[in-house]
C-alpha positions in Angstrom: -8.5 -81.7 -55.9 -5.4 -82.1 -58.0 -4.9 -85.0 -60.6 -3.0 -88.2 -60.0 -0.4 -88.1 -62.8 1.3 -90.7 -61.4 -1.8 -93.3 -63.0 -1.5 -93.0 -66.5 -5.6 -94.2 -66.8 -6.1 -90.9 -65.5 -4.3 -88.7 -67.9 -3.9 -90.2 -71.4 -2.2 -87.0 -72.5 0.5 -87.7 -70.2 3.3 -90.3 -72.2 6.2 -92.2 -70.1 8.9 -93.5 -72.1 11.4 -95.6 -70.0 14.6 -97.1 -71.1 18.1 -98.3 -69.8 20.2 -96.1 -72.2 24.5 -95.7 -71.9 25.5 -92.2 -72.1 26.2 -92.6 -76.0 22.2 -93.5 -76.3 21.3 -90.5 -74.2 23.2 -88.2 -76.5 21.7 -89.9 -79.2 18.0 -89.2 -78.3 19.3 -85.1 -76.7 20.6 -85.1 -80.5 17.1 -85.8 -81.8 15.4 -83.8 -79.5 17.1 -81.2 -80.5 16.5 -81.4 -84.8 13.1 -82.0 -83.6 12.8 -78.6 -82.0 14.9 -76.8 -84.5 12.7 -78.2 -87.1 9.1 -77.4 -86.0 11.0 -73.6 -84.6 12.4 -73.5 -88.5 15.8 -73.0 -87.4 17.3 -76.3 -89.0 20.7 -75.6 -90.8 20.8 -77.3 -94.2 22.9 -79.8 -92.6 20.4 -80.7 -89.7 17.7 -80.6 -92.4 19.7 -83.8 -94.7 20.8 -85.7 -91.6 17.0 -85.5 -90.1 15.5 -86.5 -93.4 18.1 -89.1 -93.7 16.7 -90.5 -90.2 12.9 -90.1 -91.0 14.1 -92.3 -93.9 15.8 -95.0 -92.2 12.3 -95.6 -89.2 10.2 -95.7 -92.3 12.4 -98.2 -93.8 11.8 -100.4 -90.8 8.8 -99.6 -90.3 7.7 -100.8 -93.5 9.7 -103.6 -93.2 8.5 -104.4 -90.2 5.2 -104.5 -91.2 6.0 -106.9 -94.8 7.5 -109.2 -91.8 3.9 -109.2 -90.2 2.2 -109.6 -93.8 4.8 -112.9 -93.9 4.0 -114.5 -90.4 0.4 -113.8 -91.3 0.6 -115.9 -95.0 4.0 -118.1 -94.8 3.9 -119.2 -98.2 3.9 -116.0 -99.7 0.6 -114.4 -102.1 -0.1 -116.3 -104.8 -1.3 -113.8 -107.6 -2.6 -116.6 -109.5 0.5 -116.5 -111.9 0.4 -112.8 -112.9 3.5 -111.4 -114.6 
């Protein structure tokens, strides 16, 4: 009997990403696609090589930031390092 793919409880392998997107957003994420493929086939032109690297950059910078702004709402008033220097 085939597999429901339509439940995602019955095939965690299976990933839905949904999103309202304009047609400059959809270009966008074709764009990235398409480094991303180019990189793991090893067919990225120098130029595609700097401009993905510049955007793994730029999510890790938010994602760390992102995770200093949960260290904040967690402790408010900052860490106290008992004065170090």
């Amino acid at each position: 009997m085939p597999q429901d793919i339509t439940n995602p409880n019955n095939n965690p392998n299976l990933g839905l990403v949904m999103a309202q997107v304009d047609d400059a957003d959809g270009n966008i994420v074709v764009s990235l696609i398409e480094l991303l493929t180019n990189k793991r086939g090893g067919t990225l032109t120098d130029a595609e090589a700097r401009a993905l690297s510049a955007i793994e950059g730029e999510i890790r910078n938010l994602s760390h930031n992102q995770f200093i702004g949960q260290l904040d709402r967690f402790n408010p008033n900052g860490f106290n390092d008992g004065g170090a220097e």
